[in-house]
DSSP file (Angstrom, degrees, kcal/mol; ACC not computed):
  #  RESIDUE AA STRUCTURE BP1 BP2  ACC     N-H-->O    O-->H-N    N-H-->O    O-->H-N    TCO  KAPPA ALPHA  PHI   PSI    X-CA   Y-CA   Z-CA
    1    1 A X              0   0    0      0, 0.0     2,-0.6     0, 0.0    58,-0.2   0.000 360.0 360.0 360.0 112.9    0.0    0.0    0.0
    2    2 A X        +     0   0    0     56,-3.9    58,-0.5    38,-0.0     2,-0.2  -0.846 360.0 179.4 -80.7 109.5    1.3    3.3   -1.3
    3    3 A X        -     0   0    0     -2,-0.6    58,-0.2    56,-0.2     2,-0.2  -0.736   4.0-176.1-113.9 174.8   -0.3    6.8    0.1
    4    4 A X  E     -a   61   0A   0     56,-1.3    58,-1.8    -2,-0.2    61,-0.1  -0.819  33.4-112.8-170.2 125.4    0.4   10.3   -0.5
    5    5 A X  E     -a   62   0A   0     56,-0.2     3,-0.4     1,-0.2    61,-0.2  -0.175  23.9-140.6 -59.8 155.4   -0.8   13.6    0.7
    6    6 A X  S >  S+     0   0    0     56,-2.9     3,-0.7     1,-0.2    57,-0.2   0.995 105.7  56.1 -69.2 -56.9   -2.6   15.2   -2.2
    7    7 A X  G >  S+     0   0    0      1,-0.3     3,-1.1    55,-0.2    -1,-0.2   0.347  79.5  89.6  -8.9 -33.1   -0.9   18.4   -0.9
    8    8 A X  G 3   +     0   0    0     57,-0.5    -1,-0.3    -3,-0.4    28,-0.3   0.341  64.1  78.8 -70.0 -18.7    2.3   16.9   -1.1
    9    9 A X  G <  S+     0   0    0     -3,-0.7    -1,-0.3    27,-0.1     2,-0.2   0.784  85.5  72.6 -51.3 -45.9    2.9   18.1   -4.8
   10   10 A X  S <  S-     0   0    0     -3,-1.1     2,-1.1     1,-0.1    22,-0.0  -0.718  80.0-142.3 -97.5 145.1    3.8   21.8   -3.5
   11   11 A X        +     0   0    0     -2,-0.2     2,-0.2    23,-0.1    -1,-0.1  -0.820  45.3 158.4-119.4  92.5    7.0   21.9   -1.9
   12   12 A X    >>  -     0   0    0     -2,-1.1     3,-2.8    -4,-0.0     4,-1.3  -0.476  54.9 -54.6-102.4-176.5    5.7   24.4    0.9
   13   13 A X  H >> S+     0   0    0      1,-0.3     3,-2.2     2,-0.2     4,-2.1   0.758 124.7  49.6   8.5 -90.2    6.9   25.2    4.2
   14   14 A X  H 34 S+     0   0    0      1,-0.3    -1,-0.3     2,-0.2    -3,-0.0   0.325 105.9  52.5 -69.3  20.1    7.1   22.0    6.0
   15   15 A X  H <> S+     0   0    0     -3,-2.8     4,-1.2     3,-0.1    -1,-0.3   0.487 111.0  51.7-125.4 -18.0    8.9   20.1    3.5
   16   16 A X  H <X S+     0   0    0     -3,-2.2     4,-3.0    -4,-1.3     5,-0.3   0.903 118.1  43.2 -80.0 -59.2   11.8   23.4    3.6
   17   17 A X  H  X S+     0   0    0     -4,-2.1     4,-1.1     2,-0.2    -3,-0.1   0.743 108.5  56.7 -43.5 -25.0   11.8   22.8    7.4
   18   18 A X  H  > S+     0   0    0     -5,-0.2     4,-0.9     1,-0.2     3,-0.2   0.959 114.6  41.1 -75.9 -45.9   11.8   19.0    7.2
   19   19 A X  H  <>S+     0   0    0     -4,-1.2     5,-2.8     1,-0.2    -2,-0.2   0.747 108.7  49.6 -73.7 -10.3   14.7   19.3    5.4
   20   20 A X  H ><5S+     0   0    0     -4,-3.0     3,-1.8     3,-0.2    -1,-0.2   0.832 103.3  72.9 -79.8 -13.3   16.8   22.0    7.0
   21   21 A X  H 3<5S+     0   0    0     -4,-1.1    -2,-0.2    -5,-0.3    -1,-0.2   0.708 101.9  40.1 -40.0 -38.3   15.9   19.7   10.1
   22   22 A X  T 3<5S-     0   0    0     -4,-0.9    -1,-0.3     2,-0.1    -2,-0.1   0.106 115.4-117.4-119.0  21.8   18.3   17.3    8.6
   23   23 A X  T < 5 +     0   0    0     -3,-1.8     2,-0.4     1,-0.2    -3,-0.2   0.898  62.3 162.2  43.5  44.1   20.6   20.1    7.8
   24   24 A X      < -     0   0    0     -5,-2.8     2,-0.5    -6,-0.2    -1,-0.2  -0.736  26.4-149.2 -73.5 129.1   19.8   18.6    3.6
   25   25 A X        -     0   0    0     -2,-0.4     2,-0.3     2,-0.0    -5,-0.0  -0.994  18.4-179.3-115.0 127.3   20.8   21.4    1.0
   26   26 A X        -     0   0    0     -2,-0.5     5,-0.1     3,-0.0    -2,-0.1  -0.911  33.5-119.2 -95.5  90.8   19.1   21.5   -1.7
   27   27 A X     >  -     0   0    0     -2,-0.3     4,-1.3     1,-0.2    -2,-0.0  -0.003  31.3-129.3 -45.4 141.3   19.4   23.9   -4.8
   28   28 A X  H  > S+     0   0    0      2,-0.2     4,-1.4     3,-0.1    -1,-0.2   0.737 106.5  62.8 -28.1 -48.7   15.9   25.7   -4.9
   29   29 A X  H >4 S+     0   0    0      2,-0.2     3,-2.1     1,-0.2    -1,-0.1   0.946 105.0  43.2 -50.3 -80.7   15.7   24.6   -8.8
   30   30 A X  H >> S+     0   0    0      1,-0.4     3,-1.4     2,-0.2     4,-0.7   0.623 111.5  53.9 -73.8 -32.8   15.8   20.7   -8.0
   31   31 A X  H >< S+     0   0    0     -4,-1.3     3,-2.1     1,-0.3     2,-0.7   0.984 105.6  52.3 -66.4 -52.1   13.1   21.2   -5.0
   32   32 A X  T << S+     0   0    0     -3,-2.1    -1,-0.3    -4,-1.4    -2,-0.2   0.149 109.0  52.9 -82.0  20.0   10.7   23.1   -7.7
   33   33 A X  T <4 S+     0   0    0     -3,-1.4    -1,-0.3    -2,-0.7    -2,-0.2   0.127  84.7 122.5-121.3 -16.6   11.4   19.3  -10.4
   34   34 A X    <<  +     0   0    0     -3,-2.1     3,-0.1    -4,-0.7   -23,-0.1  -0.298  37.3 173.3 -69.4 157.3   10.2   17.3   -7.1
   35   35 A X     >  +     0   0    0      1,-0.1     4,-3.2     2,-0.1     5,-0.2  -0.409  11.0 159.1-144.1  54.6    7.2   15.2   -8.2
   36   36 A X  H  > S+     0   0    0    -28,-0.3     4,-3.1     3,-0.2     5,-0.3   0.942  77.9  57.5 -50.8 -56.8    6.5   13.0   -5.0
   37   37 A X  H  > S+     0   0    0      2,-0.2     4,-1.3   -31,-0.1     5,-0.2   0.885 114.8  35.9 -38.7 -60.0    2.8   12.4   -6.3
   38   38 A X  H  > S+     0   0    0      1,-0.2     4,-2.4     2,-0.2     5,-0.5   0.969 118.9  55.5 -40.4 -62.7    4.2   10.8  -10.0
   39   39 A X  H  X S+     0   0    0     -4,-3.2     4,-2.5     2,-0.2     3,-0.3   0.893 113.9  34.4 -68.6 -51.4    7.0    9.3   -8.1
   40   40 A X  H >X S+     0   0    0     -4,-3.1     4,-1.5    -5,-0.2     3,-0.6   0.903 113.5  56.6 -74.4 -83.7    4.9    7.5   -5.7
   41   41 A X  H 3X S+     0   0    0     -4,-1.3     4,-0.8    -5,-0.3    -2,-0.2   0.851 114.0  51.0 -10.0 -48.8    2.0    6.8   -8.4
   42   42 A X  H >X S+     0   0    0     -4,-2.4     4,-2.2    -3,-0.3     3,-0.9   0.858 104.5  52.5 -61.6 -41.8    5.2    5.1  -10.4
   43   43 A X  H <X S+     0   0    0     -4,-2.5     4,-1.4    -3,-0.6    -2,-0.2   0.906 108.4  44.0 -82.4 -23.4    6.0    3.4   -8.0
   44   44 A X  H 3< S+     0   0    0     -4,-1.5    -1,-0.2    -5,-0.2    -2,-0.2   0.682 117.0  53.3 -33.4 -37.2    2.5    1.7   -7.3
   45   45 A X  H XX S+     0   0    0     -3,-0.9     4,-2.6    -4,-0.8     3,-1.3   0.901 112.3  42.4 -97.3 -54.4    2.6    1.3  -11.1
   46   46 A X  H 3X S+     0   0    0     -4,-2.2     4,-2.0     1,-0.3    -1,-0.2   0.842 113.1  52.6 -42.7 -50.5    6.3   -0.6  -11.1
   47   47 A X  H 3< S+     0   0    0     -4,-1.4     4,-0.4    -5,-0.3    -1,-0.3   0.611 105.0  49.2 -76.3 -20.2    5.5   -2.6   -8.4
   48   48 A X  H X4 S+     0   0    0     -3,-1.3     3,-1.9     2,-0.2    -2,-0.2   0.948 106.8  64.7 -81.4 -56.9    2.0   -4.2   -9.6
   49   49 A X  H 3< S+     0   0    0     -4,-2.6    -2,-0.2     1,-0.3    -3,-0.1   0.760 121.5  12.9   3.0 -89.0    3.9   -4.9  -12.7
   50   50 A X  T 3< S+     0   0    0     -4,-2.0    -1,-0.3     3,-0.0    -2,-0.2   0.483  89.4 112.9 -78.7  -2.2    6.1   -7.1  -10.9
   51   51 A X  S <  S-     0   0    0     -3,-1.9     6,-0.1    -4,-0.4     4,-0.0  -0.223  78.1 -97.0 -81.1 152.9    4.7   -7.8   -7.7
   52   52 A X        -     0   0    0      1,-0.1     3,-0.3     2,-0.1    -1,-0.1  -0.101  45.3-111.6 -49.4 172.5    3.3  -12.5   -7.4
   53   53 A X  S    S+     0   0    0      1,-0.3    -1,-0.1     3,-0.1    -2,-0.1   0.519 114.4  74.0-110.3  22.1    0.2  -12.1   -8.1
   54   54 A X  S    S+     0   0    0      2,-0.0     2,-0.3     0, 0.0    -1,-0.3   0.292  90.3  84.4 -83.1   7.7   -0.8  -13.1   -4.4
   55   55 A X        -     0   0    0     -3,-0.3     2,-0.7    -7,-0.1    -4,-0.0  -0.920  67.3-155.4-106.4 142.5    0.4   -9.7   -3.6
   56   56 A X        -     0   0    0     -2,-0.3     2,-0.7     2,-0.0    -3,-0.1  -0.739   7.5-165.6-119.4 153.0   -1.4   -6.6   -3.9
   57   57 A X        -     0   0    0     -2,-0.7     2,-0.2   -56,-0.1    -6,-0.1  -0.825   7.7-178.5-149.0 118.1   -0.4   -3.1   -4.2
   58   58 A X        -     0   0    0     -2,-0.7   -56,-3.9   -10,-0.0     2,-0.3  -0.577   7.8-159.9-102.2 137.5   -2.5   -0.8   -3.7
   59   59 A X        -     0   0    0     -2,-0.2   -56,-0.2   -58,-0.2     2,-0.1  -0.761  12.7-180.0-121.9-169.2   -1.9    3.9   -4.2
   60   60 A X        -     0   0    0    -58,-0.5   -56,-1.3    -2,-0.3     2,-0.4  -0.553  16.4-162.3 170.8  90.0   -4.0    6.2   -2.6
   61   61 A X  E     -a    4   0A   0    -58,-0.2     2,-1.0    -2,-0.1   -56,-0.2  -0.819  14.1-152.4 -82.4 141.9   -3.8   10.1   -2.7
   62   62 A X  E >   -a    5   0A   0    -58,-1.8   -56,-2.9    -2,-0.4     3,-1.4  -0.876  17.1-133.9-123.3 128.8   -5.6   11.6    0.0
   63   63 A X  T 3  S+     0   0    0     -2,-1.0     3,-0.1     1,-0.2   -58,-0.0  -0.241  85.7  23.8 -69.6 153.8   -6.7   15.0   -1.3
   64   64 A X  T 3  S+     0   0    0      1,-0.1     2,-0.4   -59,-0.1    -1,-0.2   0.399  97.6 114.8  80.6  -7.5   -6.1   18.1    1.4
   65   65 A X    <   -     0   0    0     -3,-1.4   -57,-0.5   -61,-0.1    -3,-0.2  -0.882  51.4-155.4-116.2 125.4   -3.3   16.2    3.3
   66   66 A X     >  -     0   0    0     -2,-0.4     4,-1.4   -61,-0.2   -60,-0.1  -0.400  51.3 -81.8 -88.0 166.5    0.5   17.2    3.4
   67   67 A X  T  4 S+     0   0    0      2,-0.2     4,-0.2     1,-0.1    -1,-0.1   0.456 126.5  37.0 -35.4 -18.7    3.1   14.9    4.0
   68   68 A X  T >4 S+     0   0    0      2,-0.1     3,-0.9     3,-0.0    -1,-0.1   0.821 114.3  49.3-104.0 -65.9    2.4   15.1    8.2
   69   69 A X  T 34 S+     0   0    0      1,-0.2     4,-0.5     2,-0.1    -2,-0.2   0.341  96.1  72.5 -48.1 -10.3   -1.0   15.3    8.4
   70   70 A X  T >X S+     0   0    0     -4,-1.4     4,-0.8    -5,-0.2     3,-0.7   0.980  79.7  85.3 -56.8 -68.0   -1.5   12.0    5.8
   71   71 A X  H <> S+     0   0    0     -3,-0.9     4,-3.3     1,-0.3     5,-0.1   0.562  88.8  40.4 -43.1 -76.9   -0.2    9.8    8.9
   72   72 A X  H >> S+     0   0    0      1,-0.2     4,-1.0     2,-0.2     3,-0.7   0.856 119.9  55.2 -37.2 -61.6   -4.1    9.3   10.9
   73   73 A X  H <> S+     0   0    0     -3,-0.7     4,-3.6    -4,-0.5    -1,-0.2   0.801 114.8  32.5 -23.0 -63.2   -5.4    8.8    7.1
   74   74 A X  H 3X S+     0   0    0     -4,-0.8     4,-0.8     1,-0.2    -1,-0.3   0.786 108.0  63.9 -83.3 -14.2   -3.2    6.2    6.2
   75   75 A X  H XX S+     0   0    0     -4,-3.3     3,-3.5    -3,-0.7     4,-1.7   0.982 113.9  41.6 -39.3 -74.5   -2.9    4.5    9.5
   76   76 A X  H 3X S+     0   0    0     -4,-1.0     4,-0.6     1,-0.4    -2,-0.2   0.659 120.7  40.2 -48.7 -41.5   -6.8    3.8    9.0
   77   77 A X  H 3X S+     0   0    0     -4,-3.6     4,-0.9    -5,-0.2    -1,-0.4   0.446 108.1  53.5-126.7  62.4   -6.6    3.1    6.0
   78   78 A X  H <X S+     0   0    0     -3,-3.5     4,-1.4    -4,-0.8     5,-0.3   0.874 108.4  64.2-103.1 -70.9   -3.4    1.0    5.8
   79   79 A X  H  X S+     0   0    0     -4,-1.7     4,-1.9     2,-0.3    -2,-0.2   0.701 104.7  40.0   5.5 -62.4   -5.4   -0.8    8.6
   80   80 A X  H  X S+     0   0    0     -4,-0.6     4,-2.0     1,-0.3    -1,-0.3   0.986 109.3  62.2 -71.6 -48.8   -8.3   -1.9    6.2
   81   81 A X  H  < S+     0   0    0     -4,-0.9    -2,-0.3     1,-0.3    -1,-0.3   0.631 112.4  31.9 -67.6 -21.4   -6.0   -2.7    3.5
   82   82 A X  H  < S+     0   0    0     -4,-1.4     3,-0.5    -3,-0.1    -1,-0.3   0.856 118.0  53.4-105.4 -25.7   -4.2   -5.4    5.2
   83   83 A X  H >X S+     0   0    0     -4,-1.9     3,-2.0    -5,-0.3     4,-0.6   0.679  78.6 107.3 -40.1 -30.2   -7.1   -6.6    7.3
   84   84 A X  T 3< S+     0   0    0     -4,-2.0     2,-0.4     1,-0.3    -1,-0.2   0.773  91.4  29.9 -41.0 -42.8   -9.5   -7.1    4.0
   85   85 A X  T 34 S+     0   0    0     -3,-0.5    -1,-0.3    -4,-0.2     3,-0.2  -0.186  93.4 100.1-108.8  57.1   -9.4  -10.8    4.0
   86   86 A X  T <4 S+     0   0    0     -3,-2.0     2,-0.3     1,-0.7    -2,-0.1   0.842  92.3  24.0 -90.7 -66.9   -8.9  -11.2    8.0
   87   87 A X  S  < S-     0   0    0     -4,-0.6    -1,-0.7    -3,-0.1     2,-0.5  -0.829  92.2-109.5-121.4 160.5  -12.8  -12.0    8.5
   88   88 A X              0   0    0     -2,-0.3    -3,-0.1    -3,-0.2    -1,-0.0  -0.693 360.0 360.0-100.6  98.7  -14.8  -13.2    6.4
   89   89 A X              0   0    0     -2,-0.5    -1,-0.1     0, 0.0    -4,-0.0   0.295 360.0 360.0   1.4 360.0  -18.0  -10.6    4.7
């Protein structure tokens, strides 16, 4: 299961604090080419490709949520998504 804030396309605020947080430099240009939604959407895409086909792989953008605030979403529903065939309909 892949998720992604929908937000997460604009490289605002908290994504210049997460990285000076880890003392990362990063020309301004190369921050304005990131494309975490595509890159994660690709990587959904790569991975079904190959993945057995008992495995499933699942994306998920969840509109309105940035890169911190995703976390309840996708706890809940990372939650369903491996539970789905726990009990029985």
């Amino acid at each position: 299961m892949i998720t992604i804030g929908g937000l997460e396309s604009d490289v605002g605020p908290e994504v210049v604090r997460a990285l000076a947080r880890q003392h990362v430099t990063i020309p301004k240009s190369e921050i304005q080419q990131m494309n975490p939604i595509g890159e994660a959407s690709d990587l959904a895409r790569r991975l079904s490709a190959v993945a057995p086909q008992d495995l499933s792989v699942s994306y998920t953008s969840i509109p309105g949520e940035t890169h911190t605030s995703v976390i309840p979403a996708y706890l809940a529903k990372g939650t369903r998504f491996v539970l789905t065939d726990w009990y029985p309909q």
